[in-house]
N, CA, C and O of each residue as an XYZ file, in Angstrom:
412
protein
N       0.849     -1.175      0.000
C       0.000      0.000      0.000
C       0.893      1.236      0.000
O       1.528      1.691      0.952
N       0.807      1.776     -1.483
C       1.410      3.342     -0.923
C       0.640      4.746     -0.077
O      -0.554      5.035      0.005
N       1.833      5.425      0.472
C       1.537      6.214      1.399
C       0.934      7.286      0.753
O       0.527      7.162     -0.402
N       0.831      8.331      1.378
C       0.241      9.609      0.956
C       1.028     10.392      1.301
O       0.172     11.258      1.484
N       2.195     11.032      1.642
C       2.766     11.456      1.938
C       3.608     12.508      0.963
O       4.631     12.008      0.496
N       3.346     13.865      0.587
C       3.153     15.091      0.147
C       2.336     14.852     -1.044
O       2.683     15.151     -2.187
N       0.838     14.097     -0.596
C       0.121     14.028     -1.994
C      -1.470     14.962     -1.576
O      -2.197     14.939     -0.583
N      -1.509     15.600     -2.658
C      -2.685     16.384     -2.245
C      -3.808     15.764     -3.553
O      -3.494     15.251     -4.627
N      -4.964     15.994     -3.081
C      -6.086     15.489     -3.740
C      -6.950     16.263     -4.316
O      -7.417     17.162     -3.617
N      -7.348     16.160     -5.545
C      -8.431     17.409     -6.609
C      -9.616     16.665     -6.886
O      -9.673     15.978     -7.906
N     -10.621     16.733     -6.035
C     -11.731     16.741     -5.752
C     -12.802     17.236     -6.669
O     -13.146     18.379     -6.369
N     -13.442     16.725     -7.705
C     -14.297     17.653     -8.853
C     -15.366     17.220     -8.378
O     -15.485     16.097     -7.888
N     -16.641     18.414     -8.506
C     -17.879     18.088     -8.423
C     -18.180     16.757     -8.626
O     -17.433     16.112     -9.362
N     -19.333     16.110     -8.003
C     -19.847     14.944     -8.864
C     -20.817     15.112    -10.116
O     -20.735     14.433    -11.139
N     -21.354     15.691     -9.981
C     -22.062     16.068    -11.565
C     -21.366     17.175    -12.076
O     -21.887     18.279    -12.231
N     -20.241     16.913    -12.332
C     -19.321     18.181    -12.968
C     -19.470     16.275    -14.398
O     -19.603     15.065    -14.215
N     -19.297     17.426    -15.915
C     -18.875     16.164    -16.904
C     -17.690     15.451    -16.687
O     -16.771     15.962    -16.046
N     -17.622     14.372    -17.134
C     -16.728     13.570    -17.449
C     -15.013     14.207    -18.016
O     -15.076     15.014    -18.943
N     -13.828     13.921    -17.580
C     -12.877     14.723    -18.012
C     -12.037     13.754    -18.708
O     -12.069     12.529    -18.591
N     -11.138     14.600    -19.586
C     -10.162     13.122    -19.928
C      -8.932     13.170    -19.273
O      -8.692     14.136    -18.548
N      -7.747     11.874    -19.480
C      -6.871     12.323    -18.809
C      -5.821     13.665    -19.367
O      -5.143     14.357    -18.608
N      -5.879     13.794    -20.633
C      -5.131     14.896    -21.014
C      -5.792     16.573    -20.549
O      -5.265     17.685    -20.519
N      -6.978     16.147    -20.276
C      -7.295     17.724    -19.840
C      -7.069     18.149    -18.571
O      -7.032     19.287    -18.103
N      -6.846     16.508    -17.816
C      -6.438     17.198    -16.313
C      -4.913     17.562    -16.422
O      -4.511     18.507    -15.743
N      -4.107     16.935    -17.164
C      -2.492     17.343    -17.533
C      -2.714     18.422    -17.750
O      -2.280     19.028    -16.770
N      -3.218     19.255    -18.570
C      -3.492     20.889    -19.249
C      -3.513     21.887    -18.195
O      -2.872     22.914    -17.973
N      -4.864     20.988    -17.362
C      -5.041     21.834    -15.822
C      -4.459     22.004    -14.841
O      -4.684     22.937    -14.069
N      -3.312     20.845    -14.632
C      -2.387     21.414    -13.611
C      -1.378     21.876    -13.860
O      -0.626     22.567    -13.173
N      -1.254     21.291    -15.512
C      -0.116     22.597    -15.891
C      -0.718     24.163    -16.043
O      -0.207     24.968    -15.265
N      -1.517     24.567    -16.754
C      -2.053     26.335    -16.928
C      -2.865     27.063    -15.805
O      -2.895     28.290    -15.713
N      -3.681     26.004    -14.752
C      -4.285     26.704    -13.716
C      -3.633     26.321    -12.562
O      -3.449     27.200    -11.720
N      -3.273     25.291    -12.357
C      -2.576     24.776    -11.317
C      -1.120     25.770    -11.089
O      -0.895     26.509    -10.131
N      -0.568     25.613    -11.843
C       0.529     26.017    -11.937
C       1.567     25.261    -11.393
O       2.447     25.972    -10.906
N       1.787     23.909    -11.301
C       2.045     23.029    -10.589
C       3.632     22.546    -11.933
O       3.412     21.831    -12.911
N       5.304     23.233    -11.570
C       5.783     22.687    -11.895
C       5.773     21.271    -12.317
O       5.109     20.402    -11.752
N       6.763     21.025    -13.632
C       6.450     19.834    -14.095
C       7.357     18.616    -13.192
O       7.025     17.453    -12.960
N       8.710     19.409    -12.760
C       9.903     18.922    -12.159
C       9.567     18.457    -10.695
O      10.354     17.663    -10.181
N       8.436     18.889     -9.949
C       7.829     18.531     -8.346
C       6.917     17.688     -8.451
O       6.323     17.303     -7.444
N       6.567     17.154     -9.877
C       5.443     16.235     -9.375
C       5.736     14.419     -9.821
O       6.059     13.969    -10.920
N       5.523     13.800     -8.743
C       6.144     12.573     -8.703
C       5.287     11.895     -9.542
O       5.736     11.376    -10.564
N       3.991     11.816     -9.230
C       2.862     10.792     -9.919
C       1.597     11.642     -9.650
O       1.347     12.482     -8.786
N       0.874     11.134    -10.696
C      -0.434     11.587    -10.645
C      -1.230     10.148    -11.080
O      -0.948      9.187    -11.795
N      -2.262     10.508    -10.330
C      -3.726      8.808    -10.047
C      -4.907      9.875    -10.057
O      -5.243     10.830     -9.357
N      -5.538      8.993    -11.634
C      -6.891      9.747    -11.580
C      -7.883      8.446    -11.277
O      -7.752      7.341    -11.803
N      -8.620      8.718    -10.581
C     -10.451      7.993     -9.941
C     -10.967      9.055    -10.796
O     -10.998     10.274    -10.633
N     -11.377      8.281    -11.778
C     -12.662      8.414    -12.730
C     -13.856      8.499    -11.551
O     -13.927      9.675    -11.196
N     -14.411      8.018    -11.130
C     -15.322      6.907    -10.457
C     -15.847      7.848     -9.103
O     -16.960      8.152     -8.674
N     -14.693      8.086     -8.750
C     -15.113      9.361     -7.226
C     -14.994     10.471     -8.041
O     -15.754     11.301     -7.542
N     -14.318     11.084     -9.292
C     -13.744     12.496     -9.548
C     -12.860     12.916     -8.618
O     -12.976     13.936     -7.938
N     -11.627     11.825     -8.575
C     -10.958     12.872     -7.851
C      -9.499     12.464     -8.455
O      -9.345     11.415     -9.081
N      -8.169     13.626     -8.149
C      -7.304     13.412     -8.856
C      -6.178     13.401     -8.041
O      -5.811     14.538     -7.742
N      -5.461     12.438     -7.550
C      -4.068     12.232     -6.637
C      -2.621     13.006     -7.281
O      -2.112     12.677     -8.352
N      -2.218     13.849     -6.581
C      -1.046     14.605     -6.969
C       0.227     14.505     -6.282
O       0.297     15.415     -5.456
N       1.353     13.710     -6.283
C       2.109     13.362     -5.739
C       3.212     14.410     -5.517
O       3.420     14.828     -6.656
N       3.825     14.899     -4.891
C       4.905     15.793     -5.095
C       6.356     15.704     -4.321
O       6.462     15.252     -3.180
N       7.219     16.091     -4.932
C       8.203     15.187     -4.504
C       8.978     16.041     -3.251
O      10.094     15.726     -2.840
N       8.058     17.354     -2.640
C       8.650     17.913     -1.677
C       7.130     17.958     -0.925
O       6.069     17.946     -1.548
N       7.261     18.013      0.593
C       6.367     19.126      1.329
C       6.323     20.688      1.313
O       5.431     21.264      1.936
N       6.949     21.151      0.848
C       6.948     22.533      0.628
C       5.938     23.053     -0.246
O       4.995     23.827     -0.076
N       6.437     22.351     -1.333
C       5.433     22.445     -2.748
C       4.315     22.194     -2.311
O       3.554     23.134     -2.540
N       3.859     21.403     -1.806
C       2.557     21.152     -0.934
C       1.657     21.700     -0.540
O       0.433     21.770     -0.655
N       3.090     22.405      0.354
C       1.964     23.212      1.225
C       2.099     25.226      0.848
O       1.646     26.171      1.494
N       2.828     25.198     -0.312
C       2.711     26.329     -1.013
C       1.697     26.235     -1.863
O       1.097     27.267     -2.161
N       1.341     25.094     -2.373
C       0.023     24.783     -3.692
C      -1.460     25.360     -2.475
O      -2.214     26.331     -2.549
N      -1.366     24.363     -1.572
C      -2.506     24.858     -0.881
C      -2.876     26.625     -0.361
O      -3.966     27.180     -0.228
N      -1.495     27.140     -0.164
C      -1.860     28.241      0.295
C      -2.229     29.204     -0.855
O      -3.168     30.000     -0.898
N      -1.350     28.970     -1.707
C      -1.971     29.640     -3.562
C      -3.551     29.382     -3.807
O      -4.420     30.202     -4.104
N      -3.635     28.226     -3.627
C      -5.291     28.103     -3.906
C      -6.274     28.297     -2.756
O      -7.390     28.808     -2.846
N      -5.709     27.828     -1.699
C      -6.510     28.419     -0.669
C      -7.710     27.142     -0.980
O      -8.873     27.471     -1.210
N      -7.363     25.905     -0.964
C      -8.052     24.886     -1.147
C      -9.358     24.898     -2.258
O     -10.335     24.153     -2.182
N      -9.159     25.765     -3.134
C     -10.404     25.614     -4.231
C      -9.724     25.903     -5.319
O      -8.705     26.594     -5.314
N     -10.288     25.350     -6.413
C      -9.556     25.903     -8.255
C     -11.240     25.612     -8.643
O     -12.227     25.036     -8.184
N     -10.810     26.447     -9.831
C     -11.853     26.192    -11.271
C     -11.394     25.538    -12.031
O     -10.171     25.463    -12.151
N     -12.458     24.686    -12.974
C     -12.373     24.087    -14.105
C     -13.458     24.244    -15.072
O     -14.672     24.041    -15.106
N     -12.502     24.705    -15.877
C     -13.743     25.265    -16.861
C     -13.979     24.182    -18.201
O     -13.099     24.039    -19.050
N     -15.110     23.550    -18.249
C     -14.940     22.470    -19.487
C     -15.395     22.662    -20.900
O     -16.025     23.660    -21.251
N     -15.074     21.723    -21.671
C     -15.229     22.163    -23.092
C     -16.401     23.031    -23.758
O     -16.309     23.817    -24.701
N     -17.891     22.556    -22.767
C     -19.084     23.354    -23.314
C     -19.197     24.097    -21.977
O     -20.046     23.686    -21.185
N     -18.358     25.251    -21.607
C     -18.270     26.310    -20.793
C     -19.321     25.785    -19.811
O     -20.498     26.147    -19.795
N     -18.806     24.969    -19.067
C     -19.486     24.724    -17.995
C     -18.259     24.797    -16.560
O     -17.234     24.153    -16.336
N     -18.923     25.831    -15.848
C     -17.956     25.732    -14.712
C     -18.093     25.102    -13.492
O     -19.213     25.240    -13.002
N     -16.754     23.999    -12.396
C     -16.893     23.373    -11.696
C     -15.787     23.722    -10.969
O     -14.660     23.898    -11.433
N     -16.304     23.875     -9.195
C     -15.513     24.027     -8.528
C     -14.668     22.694     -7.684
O     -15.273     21.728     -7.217
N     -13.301     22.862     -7.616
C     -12.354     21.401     -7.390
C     -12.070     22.171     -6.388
O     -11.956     23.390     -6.516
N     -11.897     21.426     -5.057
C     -11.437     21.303     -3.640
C     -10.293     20.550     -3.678
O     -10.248     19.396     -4.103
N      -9.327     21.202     -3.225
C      -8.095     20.600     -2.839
C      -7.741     20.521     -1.289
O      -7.674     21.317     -0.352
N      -7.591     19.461     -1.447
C      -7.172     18.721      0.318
C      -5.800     18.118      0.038
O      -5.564     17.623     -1.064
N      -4.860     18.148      1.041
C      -4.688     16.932      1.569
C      -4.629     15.608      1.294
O      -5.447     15.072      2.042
N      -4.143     14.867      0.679
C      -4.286     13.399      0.678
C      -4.321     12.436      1.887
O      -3.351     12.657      2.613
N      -5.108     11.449      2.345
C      -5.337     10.697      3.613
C      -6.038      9.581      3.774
O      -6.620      9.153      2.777
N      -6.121      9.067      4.661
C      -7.237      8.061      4.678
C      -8.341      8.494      5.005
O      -9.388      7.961      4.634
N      -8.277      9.714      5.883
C      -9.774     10.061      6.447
C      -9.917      9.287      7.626
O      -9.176      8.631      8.358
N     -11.828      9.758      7.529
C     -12.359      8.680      8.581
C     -13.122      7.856      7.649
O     -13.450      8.223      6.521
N     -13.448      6.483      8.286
C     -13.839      5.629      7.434
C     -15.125      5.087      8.540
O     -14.807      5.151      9.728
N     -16.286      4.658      8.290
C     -17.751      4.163      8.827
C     -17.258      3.057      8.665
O     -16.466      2.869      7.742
N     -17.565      2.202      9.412
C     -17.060      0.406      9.457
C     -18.664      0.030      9.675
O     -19.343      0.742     10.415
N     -19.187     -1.011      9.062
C     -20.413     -1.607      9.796
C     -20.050     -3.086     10.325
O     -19.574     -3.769      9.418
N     -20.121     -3.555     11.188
C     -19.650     -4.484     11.894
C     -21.043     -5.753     12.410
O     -21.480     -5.853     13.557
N     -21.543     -6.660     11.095
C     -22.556     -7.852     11.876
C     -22.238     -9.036     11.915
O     -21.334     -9.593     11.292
N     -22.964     -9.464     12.645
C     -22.800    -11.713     12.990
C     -21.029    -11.330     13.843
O     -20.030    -11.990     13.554
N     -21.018    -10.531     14.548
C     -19.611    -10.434     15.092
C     -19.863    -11.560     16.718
O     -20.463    -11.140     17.708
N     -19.410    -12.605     16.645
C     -19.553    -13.640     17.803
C     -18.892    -12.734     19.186
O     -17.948    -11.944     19.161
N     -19.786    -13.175     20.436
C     -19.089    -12.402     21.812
C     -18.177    -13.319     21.829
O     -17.295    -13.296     22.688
């Protein structure tokens, strides 16, 4: 299991359209502004809309967040605009449901 560790996460609406992967490359290169040389890996979830950004410092990190101030735009092909939340990468909290568990 890899870690999360200086990876921040881009969060798109859920009824925002469908994106491809080259338009999110576009976007963190021209709005993001996200040097090409700091970023280790990128993991897109189709499925949640959300986009894993790996970076190969904490600094960068936590300079991206303070630039955006945890929100960007994305503006898509038929001018439709959607707001992306940037967090943090993590596990979170997770709801467990727990039945037939024997005393």
């Amino acid at each position: 299991m890899a870690e999360c560790l200086n990876t921040i996460v881009c969060t798109f609406e859920p009824t925002s359209p469908r994106i491809t992967a080259y338009d999110i490359h576009e976007w963190i290169q021209q709005f993001i502004r996200i040097p090409e040389h700091t970023v280790s890996m990128i993991q897109i979830d189709g499925i949640k809309r959300q986009v894993f950004i790996k970076l190969i410092d904490n600094a960068y990190m936590q300079a991206l967040l303070r630039e955006t101030n945890g929100q960007a735009e994305y503006k898509h092909h038929n001018r439709v605009l959607s707001i992306v939340n940037i967090a943090i990468a993590g596990m979170g909290n997770k709801r467990v449901s727990i039945t037939n568990l024997p005393l």
